[in-house]
Structures are given as structure tokens and as C-alpha cells.
N, C-alpha and C positions, 0 to 999 in steps of 0.2 A: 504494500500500500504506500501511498505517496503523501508526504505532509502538506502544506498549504503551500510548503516554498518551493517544492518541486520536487523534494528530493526523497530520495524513499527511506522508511519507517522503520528500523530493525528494532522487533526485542528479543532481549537476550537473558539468560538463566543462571546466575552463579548461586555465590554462597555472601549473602548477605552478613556482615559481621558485624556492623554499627547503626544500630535502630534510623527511623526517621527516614522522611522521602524530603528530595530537593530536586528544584528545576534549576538549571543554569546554564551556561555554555562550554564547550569542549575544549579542555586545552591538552590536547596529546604530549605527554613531558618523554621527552629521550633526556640520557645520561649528558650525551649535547649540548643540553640547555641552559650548562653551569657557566658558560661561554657568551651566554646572548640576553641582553636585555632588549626589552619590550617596551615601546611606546609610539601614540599616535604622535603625526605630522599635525600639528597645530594651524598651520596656515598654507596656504596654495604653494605658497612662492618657495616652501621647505621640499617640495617635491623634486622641483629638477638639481637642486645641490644634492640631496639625499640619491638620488639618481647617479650623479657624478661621483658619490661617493662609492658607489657600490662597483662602479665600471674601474675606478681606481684599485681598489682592491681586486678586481678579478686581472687587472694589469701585473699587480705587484704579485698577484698567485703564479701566473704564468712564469713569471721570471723568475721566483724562487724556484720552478721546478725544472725551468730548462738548467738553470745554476746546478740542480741536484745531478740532473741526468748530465752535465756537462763532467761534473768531478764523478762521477761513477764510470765514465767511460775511460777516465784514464788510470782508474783502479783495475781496468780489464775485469770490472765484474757485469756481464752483459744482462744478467737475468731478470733484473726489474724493470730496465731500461722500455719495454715494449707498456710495462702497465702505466709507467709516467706520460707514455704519448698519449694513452687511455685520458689519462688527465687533463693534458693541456689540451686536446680534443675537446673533452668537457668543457673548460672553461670559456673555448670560445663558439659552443654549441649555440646557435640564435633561439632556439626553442629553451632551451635552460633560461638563458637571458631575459628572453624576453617577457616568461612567464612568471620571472624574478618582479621586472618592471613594471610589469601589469600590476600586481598584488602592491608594489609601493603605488602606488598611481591610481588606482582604482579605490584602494581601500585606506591610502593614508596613512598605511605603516613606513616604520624604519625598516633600513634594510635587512639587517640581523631577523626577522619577525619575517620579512620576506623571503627570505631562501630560507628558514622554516619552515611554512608554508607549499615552498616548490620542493623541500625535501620528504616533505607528508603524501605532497601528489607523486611522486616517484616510486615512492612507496609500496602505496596503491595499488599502482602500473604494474610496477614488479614482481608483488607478491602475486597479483593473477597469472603470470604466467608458470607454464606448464613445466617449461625448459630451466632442470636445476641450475643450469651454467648461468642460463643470462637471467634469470630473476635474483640468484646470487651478487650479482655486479651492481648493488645497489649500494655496495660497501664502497663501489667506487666515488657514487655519486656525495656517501658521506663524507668520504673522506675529501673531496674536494672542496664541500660545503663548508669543512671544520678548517680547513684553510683559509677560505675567503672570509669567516667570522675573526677566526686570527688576526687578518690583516686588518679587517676593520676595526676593530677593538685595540687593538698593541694589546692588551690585559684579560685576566680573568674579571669578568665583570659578576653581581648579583644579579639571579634572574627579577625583574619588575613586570608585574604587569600593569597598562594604563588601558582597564578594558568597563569604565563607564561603572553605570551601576548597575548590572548583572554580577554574580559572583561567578570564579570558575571552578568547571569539576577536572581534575586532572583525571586523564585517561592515558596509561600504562602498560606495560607488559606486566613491570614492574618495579618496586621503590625500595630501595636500601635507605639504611638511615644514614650516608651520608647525600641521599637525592632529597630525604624530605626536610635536613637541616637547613640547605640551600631555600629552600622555598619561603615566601610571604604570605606568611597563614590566612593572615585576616583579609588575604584575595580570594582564598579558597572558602569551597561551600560542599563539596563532596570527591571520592574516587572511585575509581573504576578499573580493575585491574584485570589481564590476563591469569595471574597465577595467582597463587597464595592461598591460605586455610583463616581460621579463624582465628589462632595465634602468630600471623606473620606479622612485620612490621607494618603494614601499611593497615591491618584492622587493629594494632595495638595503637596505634598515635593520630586515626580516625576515630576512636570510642573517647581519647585522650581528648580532643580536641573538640568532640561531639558533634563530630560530621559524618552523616550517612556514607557507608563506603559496600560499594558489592567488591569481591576479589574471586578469583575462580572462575572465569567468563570465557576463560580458553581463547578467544579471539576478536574482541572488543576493540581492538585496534587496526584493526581491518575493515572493520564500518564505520569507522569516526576520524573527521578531520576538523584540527581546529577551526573556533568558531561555528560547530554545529549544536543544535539546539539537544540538550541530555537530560531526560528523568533520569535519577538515581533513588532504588526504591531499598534502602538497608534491612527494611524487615521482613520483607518478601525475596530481596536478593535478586528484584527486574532489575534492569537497565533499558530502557528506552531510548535510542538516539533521532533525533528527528522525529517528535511527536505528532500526530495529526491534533486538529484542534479538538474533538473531544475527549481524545483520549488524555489531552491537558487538561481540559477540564475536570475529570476524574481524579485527576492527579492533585489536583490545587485542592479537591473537596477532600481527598486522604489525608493530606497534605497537613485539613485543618484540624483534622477529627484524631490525628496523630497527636497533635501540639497540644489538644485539650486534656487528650489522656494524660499525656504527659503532663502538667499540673497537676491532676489527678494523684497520682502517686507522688509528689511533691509533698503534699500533704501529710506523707508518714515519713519525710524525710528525717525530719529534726527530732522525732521519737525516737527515744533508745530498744533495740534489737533483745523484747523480753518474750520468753514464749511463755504461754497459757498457763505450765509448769513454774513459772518464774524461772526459767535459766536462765542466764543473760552471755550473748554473745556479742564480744568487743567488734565494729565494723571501721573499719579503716578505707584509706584510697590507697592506692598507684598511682603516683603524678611523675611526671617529666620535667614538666616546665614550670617555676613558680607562677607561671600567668594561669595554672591550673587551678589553683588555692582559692580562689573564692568562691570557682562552680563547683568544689570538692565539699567546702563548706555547707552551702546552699545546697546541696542532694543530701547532706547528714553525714558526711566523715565525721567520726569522730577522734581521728588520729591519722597520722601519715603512716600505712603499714607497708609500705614500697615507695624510694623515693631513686628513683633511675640514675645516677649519676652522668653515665658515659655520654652526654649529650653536652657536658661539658667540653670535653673533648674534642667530638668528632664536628660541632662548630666551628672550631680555629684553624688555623695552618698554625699555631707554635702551642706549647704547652701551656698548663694553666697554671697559673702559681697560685701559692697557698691564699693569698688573699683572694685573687678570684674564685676558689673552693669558699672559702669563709663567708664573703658577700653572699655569695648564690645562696646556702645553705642557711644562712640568717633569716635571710626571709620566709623562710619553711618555719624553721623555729619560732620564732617571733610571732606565729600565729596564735592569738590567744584563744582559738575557739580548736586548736588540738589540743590532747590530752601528752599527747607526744610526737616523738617526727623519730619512724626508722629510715637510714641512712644506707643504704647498699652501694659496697663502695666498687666501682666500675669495675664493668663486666666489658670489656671491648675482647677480642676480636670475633671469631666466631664469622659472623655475618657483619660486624657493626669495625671497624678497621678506624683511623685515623692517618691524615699523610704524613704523619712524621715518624709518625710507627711501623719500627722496621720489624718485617716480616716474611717467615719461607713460603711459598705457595705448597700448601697442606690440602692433601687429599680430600679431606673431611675434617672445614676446618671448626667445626661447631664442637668434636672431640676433642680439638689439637691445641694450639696453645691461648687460652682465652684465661679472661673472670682472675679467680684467685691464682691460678699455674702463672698470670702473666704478671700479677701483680708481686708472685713472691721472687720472680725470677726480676724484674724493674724496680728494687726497693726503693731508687732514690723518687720513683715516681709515684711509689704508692705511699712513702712516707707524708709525702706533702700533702697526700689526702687525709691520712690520719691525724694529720698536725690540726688541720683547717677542720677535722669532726669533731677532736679535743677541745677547741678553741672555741668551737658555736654550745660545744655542751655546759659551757658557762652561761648558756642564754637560756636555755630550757631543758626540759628532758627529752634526752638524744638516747636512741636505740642505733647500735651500727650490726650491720649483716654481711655477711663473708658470703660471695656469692661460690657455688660450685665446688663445695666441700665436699671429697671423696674419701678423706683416712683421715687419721686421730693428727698424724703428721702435719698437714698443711695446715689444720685450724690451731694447731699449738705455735706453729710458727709466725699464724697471721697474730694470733696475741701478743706474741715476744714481740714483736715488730709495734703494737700497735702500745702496749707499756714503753717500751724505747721511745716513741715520740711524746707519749704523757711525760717521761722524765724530762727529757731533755727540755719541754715549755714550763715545766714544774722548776730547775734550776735556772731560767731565765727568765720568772718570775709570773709570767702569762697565767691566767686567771685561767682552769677549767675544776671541770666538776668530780667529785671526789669519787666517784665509780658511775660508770656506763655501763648499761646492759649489751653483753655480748650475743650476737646469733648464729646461726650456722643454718645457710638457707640448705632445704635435703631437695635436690631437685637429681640426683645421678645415682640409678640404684642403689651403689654399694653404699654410700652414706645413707640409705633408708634398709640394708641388711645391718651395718653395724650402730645404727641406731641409739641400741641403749647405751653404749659406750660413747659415742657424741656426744651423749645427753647431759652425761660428767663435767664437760667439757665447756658448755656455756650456758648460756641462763636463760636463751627458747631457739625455739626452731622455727622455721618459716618455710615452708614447704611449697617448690615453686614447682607448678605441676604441667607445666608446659613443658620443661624441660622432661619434667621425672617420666610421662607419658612418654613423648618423645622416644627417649631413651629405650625403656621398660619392654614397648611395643617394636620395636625398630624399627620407627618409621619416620622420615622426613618430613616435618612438620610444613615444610617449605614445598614439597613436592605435592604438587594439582593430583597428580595418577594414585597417590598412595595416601590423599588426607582423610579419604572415606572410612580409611583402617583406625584413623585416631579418633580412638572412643574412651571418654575418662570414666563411663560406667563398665568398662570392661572388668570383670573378675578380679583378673593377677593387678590393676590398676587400684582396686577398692582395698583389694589384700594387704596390697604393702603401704597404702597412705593409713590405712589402720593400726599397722605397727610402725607405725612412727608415732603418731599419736599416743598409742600405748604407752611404748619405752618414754614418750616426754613427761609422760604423768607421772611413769611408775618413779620416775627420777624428778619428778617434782618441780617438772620446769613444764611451763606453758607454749603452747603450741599454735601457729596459725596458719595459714594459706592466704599465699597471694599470686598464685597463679590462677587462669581466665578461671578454671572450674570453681572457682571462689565464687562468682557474681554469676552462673548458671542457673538459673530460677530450676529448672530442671536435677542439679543435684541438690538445691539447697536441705532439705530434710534429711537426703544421708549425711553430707556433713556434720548438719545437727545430730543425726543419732550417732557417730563416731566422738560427739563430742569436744568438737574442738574450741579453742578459746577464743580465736580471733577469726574473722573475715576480712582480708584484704582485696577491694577490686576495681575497676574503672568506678570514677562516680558516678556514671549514668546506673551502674547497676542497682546500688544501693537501694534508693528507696522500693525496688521492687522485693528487692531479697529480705527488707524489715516488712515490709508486710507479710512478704509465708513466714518467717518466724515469728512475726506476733501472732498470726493464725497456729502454730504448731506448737505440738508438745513434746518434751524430750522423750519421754516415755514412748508415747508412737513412732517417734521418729527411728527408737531402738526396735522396734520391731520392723520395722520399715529394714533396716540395715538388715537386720538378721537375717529375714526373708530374702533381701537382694543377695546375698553372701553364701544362698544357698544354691544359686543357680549356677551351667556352669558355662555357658556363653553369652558375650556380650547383646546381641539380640534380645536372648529371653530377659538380662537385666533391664535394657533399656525400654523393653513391651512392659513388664509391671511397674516399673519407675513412672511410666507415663500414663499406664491408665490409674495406679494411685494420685496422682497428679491431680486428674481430670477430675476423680472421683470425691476429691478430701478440698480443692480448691478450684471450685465451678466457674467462680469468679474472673479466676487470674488464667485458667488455662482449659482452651479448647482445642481440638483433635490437628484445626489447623494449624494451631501455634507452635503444635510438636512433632 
């Protein structure tokens, strides 16, 4: 079907991860784009200078590459020599150019925004074809592109957009956390991705930032080029590009009846997490960003029980010194409506890298050297973290957390390291507080096998269950083909987050979760009948999860466990977990929501 503007209608099916529907416009983000800022042409007469800038750089492309192919031929290395003709062919293609030209001229962009643009439509072209050779050769046309951005820029520029007042949805393959560091939040309104599950990056800092995001769309990027008009529907997991006008109007009416809900559950936000039994469970956030802090508030945190660090990091091109740790962290602290602020001190690499951090190209690098292995083996870098979590624990009560704790070894040695800096500001006179609770997050089996012995060892646990899944199941939480396998009501998944909990009690140290299955309305009563102390999660989740726990009792909720713990495939757990669901909570959950 065809929209009003001509163009035809795709929807598409993923995996919804961040509630709420938004309409906006399509900004298809490549890794590229760290290179190109965006803005309109303000006035007529900026058009043909902006023109002339563009022909200047494809001049100054040309002659870098006959320069290249000039000293390569007297290397007597012949072999690349034939893909640089490829190149300078390109750049003086009239069809490239011209369509560069048109898109400044027509629409009033710069030109960085224009060969954009002309690299979307090439795209396109190439990914229809049939022939792996020549739709492959699209690599050439990038690589040309990233040249002439080169030249136009001299520098790495931030990406800006000047795109009016519509918001945009970025549309992806997909976002690493050093693509959505680059980015201007408050331009965005939603994403849409090719890959990803419900715990990848781009649905963790989509729920963060409480923008609707589908991920798992498998090929959303092949029907979308910037500037197309995009529903993003996160609780159904559509995607819409190029709506027709009713089917926008539908969209606007969900749109509203979403936003009211949402109030709705507002309302138990700022009530404390007591069930019908009186138990009380402590509910915490996840934040990344201090500009999180007051929607964390307003949904009912009532503590920081996950506070992300490594975004310090992967922000900068140099390190962060200790004051910049201390600043950041003060404003956590300082919040007088937490009860406290846990501190996870950077978890980089894995998936999440920084440029200054040197590194091998590891096979599997989410096993390899990341989190605590990277931090014990970098002291001078992880000390300056612990100096600057010493120095804010004179401001409030601070919890720090060891992420990726596998033996008795590594959390003995994150302590000696993390005493060593208390001394050393203790003899130089620096104000901190006279004991901080220590955690040991269990997210890597064997620290949820040696459990009880951890438990010795610090004073709670925080059980990050993205990983521990992960891991447990072995499966790539990142991989589209194999997400359908991660299931946190899975048997051997419920088993071992049971004795962990256990060993925390029996050793008298309290225990929480702050991985996604924390804020899962769907597990919330086995959690509660396992008993656990804390709930950590996005604070969109929040006030959904105090309402089943003010509707539940501990008591049911242990049978609830029992019974799930009896079955011996993930199916049948998750069939009676859902029709208990349905059946104990009419209210909050029908056949279609699960």
C-alpha cells in the first residue's frame, strides 16, 4: 500500500523492548556519522558556496588518491592500484555528483547531510541486487564518501541534527555504546534496529532514556531512508515506515490511551513495594546518566541499585581523572530523595571499548578481558575510580559493586586495592566515610556455584542476570538467531538464582537483582517467592512491579516458586507462570500482553 506521499507502506515485526508508540522521522545512523554534522542552509544564496564546497573536496579526494596510487606504484606493489581507479572513477561519476547536488539544492542541506543521503540511495540500489560481487562494491562507494567528509570537515566533528520540530527515530543495523555516546538525545524520540534482544545496548539506554525502541526487525534498513515518515510501536514491537493517513490516525489514538495508562501506574509510584503479607521489598533504579535522576525519582526509586559507570569513559578521547569521577558521582549522591546510591565501578570492554584502551582482538570478547579482569590488571586506572567513590562516600551513603566476580581471588584483591586508596586519602587528610558496603555483582556461573563462600567475603550480592542467563544458557544475548533461546524462567536459570539467594541469607548478607529480569512484571512473584531483598530496574519498570507486589503475598508467591521449580522445561515454566498471571492479576495482564 502506498502513503499519501507516494511512497509505499512497510510494517515490520520485531521485538519490542521499551514501552510506548512514537511518530517521527527516519534518521538511518551508520558508524559514519561520527564524521558529519547536520544542518539546514538558512538562506538561498548559502546554496551555491555550499555547492562549491562540496566540488572542492571531491577535487582535493581525487588528488589524495592519484598521490596514493602515485607512491604505491613505485613500491612495485601493483595490487590495489586497479580499486583506486574504482575510486577516482567514482568521484568524478556525474550521476554521484549530481545527485549529491540535487539533495543540497533541493532540500537545503549541507553537504556532509548530502552525500548521506546519496550514500542511503546506493544502498538501496545495491543491496537489490542479485550479483554478490557488484552489490558488495558498495564498500567502495563508502569509502569514497568517508573521504570527501574528510576533506570537508579537516576534523572529527559531533553529529547535530537541525531537523525542525519533529523528533528523530534513528534507524540501525545496529548501536554500540560508543555510537549512542556520540549522539544528541534530546533530538531523538525512538529506534529501530536490525539486531538485538531485549538486553542489548540499544533496548538498555532506550528504556534509560524512555524512548520507544523495536530491535530484532532483521531488515528495517532496507525500507527506510532518511527523512521518511516512522511509527515506532515498543509494546507491540511494529514498526511502520511511511504510514498511510489512517493508519496514523490509529496511531496518534494509541499513542494517547498509552500516555494515560501511563499516569495510571504513576500513581503507585511513590508507595513503598509492601505485599498483603507485609514483606517489604527495597526497589531501586539503573541509571547511566545523572540527567536520569529525576525520572528515576518521579517513577518511585527509592535508591540507586545500579549506577553504570563506563559511560564515563567511552564519552572522551582521554581519561577521566579523579575529579571528573567525583563530580559525576556527587550528583547521584546528593540526591536527597535516595536512600542510597550503588556505584558499579566500570565494566568496559566486552562490547563497550574506549579509544584509548589498548586492546587484543579476542575471539569472544564478552568472556575475555573486561569488568573486574580489566580493572585488576589497569590498577592505576581503576584506583582513581576508587579514590573518587571514597571521596563522594563522605557525601552520602555509597554502596560500590565489583562487576564480574568469578573466584574468592579477584574480589579479595578488588578490596586490597580499594583499602589502599581509602589509606592513602585517609593520610592526606581527604574526608571519606568510615566503612562502605562492599558487593560482589554474581552474574558468571561459577561465582553463583561458589556462592556461599563469596558471601564471606562482602556484605550483598547483586545478581546481574543478563549476564548470568547469558552465560548459564550459552547463548549470545546479542545474536537475533539464538535470542528466542534466552529465557530467564528457564529451570537451570531459576535453580541457580535460588542458591544464590540462599547462600546470601544463610551468611546473613542481603541480596538483590539488577538485571532486566528484575523489572519483568512477568517474573515478579517468583522473585518475590525466592525472597529477595532488593529490586533493581529501569524506572519505567517500577511502578508496574509495586503494584503486583502490593497485590501479592509472600506466602503465594512460595508456592508459586515451588510449583514452577517443579517442572522440567522452560515452556511448561513459562505456560503456568502466565496463566497464574492472568488468573491472580486480571487487571495488569491479558493473554495478549504475554
Amino acid at each position: 500500500m502506498m502513503s499519501d506521499q507516494g511512497k509505499k507502506t512497510f510494517v515490520l515485526k520485531g521485538i519490542g523492548v521499551s514501552p510506548g508508540v512514537v511518530i517521527g522521522k527516519v534518521y538511518r545512523f551508520d558508524p559514519l556519522d561520527a564524521q558529519i554534522s547536520f544542518y539546514k542552509l538558512h538562506s538561498a544564496d548559502m546554496v551555491p558556496r555550499e555547492i562549491e564546497r562540496f566540488k572542492n573536496a571531491l577535487k582535493e579526494s581525487s588528488r589524495q588518491l592519484l598521490e596514493i596510487q602515485e607512491n604505491l606504484r613505485k613500491t612495485k606493489v601493483t595490487e590495489p592500484l586497479y580499486i583506486i581507479d574504482v575510486h577516482v572513477l567514482l568521484l568524478s561519476d556525474k550521476k554521484f555528483i549530481n545527485r549529491t547536488i540535487k539533495y543540497i539544492r533541493r532540500l537545503g542541506v549541507n553537504a556532509e547531510w548530502a552525500l548521506r543521503m546519496t550514500l542511503d540511495h546506493y544502498k538501496q540500489v545495491f543491496e537489490g541486487l542479485e550479483d554478490v560481487y557488484i552489490s558488495g562494491r558498495i564498500s567502495d562507494v563508502q569509502y569514497v564518501i568517508q573521504r570527501i567528509l574528510r576533506n570537508l570537515s579537516g576534523e572529527k566533528r559531533e553529529m547535530v541534527w537541525d531537523v525542525g520540530q519533529e523528533g528523530v527515530v534513528i534507524v540501525s543495523h545496529d548501536l554500540s555504546p560508543a555510537d549512542t555516546a556520540q549522539m544528541k538525545m534530546d533530538k531523538i524520540v525512538g529506534f529501530a534496529t536490525d539486531s538485538g534482544g531485549r538486553t542489548s545496548h540499544t533496548a538498555i539506554v532506550a528504556r534509560s532514556m524512555e524512548l520507544p525502541a523495536v530491535v530484532g526487525l532483521d531488515n528495517v534498513t532496507r525500507f527506510v531512508r532518511t527523512g521518511d515518515d516512522i511509527i515506532v510501536d515498543g509494546t507491540s514491537g511494529l514498526v511502520v515506515v511511511n504510514p498511510y493517513p489512517d493508519m496514523l490516525k490509529r496511531y496518534e489514538e494509541k499513542k494517547r490511551h498509552y500516555d494515560e495508562a501511563k499516569d495510571e501506574y504513576l500513581k503507585y509510584a511513590r508507595q513503598p513495594a509492601v505485599t498483603l503479607d507485609h514483606y517489604t521489598v527495597k526497589i531501586g533504579s539503573n541509571i547511566e546518566f545523572v540527567e536520569e535522576i529525576s525520572s528515576a525519582v518521579s517513577h518511585g526509586a527509592e535508591h540507586v541499585g545500579l549506577y553504570r559507570t563506563e559511560f564515563l569513559y567511552i564519552y572522551r578521547d582521554d581519561l577521566p581523572t579523579e575529579e571528573d569521577h567525583f563530580n559525576n558521582y556527587r550528583q547521584v549522591v546528593e540526591e536527597k530523595n535516595f536512600s542510597w546510591s550503588t556505584i558499579r565501578t566500570f565494566d568496559l570492554g566486552g562490547d563497550k571499548f574506549t579509544k584509548y584502551q589498548k586492546h587484543a582482538k579476542e575471539m569472544n570478547p564478552q568472556m575475555g578481558l573486561r569488568a573486574i579482569r580489566f580493572c585488576l590488571r589497569e590498577v592505576d586506572i581503576f584506583k582513581t575510580q576508587l579514590r573518587a567513590i571514597w571521596r563522594v562516600s563522605a557525601l552520602g551513603r555509597v554502596k560500590i559493586l565489583f562487576p564480574m566476580i568469578s573466584s574468592i581471588e579477584e574480589i579479595r584483591e578488588a578490596k586490597r586495592l580499594l583499602e589502599e586508596a581509602r589509606r592513602e586519602l585517609v593520610t592526606q587528610g581527604v574526608p571519606v566515610a568510615e566503612r562502605m558496603e562492599i558487593g560482589a555483582m554474581i552474574e558468571v556461573p561459577a561465582a553463583a556455584v561458589i556462592a556461599d563462600q563469596l558471601a564471606k567475603e562482602v556484605d550483598y550480592f547483586s545478581i546481574g542476570t543478563n549476564d548470568l542467563i547469558q552465560y548459564s544458557l550459552a547463548i549470545d544475548r546479542s545474536n537475533e538467531r539464538v535470542t528466542y533461546l534466552y529465557e530467564p524462567l528457564h529451570p537451570a536459570v531459576l535453580r541457580l538464582i535460588k542458591r544464590i539467594v540462599d547462600a546470601a541469607h544463610e551468611a546473613g548478607i542481603r541480596v538483590a537483582m539488577c538485571g532486566e529480569m528484575a523489572g519483568d512484571p512477568l517474573c515478579c512473584p517468583i522473585l518475590l517467592g525466592m525472597e529477595l531483598d532488593e529490586l533493581s530496574m529501569n524506572h519505567l519498570a517500577i511502578p508496574r512491579i509495586k503494584r503486583i507486589l502490593q497485590q501479592s503475598s509472600l506466602e503465594e508467591s512460595r508456592k508459586l516458586l515451588a510449583q514452577a521449580l517443579s517442572y522440567k522445561s522452560a515452556a511448561e515454566v513459562r505456560a503456568y507462570v502466565q496463566n497464574y498471571m492472568i488468573h491472580h492479576f486480571p487487571d495488569e495482564f491479558q493473554k495478549r500482553d504475554l
